[in-house]
C-alpha positions as CSV (number, residue, x, y, z in Angstrom):
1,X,-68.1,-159.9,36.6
2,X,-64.6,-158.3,36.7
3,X,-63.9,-155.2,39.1
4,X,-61.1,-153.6,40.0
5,X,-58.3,-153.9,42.7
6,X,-55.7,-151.5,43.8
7,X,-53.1,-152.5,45.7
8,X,-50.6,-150.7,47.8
9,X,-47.0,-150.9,46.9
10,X,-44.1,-149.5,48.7
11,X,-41.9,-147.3,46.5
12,X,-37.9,-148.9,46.1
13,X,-38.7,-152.9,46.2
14,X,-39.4,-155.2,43.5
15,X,-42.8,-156.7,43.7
16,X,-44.1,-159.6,41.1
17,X,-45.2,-157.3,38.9
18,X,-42.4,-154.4,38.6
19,X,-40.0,-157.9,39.0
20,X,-41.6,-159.2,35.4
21,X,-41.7,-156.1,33.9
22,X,-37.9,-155.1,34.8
23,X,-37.2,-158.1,33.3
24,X,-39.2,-158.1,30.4
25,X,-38.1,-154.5,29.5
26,X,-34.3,-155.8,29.5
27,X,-35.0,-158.4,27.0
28,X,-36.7,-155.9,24.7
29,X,-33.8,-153.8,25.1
30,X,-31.6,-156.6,24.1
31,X,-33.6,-157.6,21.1
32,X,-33.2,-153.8,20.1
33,X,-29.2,-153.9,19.9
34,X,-29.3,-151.2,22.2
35,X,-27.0,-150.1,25.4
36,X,-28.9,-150.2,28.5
37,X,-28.6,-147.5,31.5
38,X,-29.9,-148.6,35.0
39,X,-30.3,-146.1,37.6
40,X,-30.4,-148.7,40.4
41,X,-32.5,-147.6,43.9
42,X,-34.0,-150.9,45.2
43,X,-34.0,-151.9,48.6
44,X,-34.7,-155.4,47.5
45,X,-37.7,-157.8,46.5
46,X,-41.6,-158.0,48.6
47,X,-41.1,-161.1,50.7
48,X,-44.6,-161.7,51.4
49,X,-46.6,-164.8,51.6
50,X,-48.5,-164.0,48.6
51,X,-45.9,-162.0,47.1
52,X,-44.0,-165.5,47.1
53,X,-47.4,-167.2,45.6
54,X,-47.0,-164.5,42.4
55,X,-43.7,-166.1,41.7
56,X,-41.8,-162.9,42.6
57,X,-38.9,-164.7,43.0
58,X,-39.1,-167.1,39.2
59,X,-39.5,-162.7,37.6
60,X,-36.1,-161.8,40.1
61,X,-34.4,-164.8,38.2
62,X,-35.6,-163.8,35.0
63,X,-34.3,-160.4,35.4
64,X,-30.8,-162.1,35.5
65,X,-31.2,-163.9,32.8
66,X,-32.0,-161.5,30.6
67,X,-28.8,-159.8,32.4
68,X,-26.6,-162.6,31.4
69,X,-27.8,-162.6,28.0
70,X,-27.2,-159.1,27.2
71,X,-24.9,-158.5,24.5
72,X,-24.5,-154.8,24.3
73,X,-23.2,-152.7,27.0
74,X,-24.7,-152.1,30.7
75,X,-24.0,-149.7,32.4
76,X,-25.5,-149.3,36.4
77,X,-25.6,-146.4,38.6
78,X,-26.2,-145.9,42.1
79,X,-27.7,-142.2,42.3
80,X,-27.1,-139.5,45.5
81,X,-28.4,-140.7,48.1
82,X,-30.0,-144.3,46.8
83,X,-29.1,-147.4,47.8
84,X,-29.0,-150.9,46.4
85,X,-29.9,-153.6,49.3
86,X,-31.2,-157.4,49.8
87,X,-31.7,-159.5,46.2
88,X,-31.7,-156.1,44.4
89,X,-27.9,-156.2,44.9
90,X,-27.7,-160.1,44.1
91,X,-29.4,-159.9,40.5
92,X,-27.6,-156.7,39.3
93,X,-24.4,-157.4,40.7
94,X,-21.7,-156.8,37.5
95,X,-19.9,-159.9,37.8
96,X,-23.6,-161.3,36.5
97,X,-22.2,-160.4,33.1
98,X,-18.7,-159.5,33.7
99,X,-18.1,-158.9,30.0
100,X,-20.5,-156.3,29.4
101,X,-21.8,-154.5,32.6
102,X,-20.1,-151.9,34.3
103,X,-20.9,-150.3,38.2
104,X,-20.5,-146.7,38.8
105,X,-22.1,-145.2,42.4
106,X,-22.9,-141.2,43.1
107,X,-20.7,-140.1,46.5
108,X,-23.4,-140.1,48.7
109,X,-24.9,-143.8,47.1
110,X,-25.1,-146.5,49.5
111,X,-25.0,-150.2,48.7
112,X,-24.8,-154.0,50.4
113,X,-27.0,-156.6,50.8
114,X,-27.5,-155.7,54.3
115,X,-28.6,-152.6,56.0
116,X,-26.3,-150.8,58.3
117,X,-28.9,-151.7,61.3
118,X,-28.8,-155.5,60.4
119,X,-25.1,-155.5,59.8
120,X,-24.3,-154.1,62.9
121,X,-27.4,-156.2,64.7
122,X,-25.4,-159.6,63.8
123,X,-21.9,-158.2,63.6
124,X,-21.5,-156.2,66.8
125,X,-24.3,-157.3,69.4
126,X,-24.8,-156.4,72.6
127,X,-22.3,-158.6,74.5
128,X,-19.9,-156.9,72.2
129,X,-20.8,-154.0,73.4
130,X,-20.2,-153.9,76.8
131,X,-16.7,-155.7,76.4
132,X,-16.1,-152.2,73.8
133,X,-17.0,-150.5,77.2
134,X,-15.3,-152.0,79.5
135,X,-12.1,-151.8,77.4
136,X,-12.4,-148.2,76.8
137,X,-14.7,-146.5,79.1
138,X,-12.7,-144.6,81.8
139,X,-15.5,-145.3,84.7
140,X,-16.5,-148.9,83.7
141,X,-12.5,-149.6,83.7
142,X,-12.2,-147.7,87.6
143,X,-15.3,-149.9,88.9
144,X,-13.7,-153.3,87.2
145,X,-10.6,-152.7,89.1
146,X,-12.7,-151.7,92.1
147,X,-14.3,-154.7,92.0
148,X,-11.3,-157.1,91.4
149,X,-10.0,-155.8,94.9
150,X,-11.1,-157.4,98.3
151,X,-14.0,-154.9,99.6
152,X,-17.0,-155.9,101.6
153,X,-20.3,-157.2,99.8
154,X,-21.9,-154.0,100.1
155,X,-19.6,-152.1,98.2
156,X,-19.1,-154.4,95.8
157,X,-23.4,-154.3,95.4
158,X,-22.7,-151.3,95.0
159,X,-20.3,-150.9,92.7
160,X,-22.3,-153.3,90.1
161,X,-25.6,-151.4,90.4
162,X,-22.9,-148.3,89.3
163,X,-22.0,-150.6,86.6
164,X,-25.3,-151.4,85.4
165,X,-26.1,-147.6,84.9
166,X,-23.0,-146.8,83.5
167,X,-23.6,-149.6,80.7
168,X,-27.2,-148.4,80.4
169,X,-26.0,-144.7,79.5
170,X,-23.5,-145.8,77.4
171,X,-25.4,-148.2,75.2
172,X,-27.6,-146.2,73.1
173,X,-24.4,-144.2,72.2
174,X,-22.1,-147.7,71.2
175,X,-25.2,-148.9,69.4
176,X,-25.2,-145.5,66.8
177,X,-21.5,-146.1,66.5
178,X,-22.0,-149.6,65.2
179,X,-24.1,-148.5,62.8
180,X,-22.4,-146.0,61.8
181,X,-19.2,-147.9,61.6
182,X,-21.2,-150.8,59.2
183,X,-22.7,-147.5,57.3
184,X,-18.6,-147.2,56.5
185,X,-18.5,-150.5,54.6
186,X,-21.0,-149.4,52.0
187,X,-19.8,-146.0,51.1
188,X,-18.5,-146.1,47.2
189,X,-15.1,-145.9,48.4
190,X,-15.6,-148.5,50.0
191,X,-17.3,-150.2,47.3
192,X,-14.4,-149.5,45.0
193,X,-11.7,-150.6,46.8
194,X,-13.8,-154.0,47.5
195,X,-13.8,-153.9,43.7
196,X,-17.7,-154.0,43.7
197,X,-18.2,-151.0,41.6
198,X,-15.5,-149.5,39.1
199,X,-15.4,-145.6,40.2
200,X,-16.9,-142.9,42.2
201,X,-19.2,-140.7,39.9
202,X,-20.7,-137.6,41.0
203,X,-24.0,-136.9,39.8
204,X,-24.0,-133.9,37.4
205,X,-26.9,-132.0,35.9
């Protein structure tokens, strides 16, 4: 007795499924003699335990083979305000099929295989941080020099519980800077200069 299942699928990663038929769709393309357009907003593949069970990865590496077999042109653009992220980027990277593909992003596209968050997470932690503030901070640079003179124990427990709140204030605002700053790195101008993507197209109606 059959029945049917529906299953709840976020919106922007490639799951088993979408994975196979991507990459079945690119191969029919390819048998037509036909260029191929690729508005590209993925976030990257489901990394789930049964995810991995449906062979989502084996329909990811099918999606570059049929990229690397293509023989007419390909042509992949990053709309406003998508992004291209995780394995997404990896299998639809031009330099797949050199030859044949070209990368164009929108001005307000995004793209990298990490997120600004987990860039800046693994690039800029938190001791990293604090040595930031203690380098620039005005206050955190006064209580440093305070506290490299001779004074008595109780000013100098002092002067690190000032230190601690100080740091504590500042964090959240060094943290949003990070991010910001790794949100820099995957800008299209960014993208271009890292030759990554040929221009910057805007997206006209």
């Amino acid at each position: 007795k059959s029945s049917e299942t529906v299953l709840a699928q976020a919106g922007g990663v490639w799951f088993p499924d979408s994975a196979h038929k991507t990459a079945t769709a690119i191969r029919d393309f390819n048998g037509e003699d036909i260029p191929l357009v690729v508005l590209a907003n993925w976030r990257g593949f489901s990394g789930g335990q049964r995810d991995m069970f449906n062979e989502v990865l084996k329909f990811g590496a099918q999606i570059v083979d049929a990229l690397v077999a293509y023989k007419q042109p390909v042509v992949v653009y990053i709309p406003p305000h998508a992004e291209l992220r995780g394995g997404a980027w990896v299998v639809i990277d031009s330099t797949i099929n050199a030859e044949v593909m070209e990368f164009y992003a929108s001005e307000t596209a995004r793209g990298g295989v990490l997120e600004p968050v987990g860039a800046a997470s693994i690039k800029y932690r938190k001791k990293d941080m604090l040595k930031t503030m203690h380098r620039l901070d005005k206050t955190l640079i006064a209580l440093d020099m305070k506290l490299s003179e001779r004074i008595s124990e109780e000013e100098r427990a002092k002067c690190l519980a000032l230190v601690v709140e100080r740091e504590a204030v500042l964090l959240p605002v060094y943290d949003q800077i990070s991010v910001q700053f790794a949100d820099l790195h995957d800008t299209p101008g960014r993208m271009k200069a890292k030759g990554v993507i040929r221009d910057e197209v805007p997206w006209e109606s």
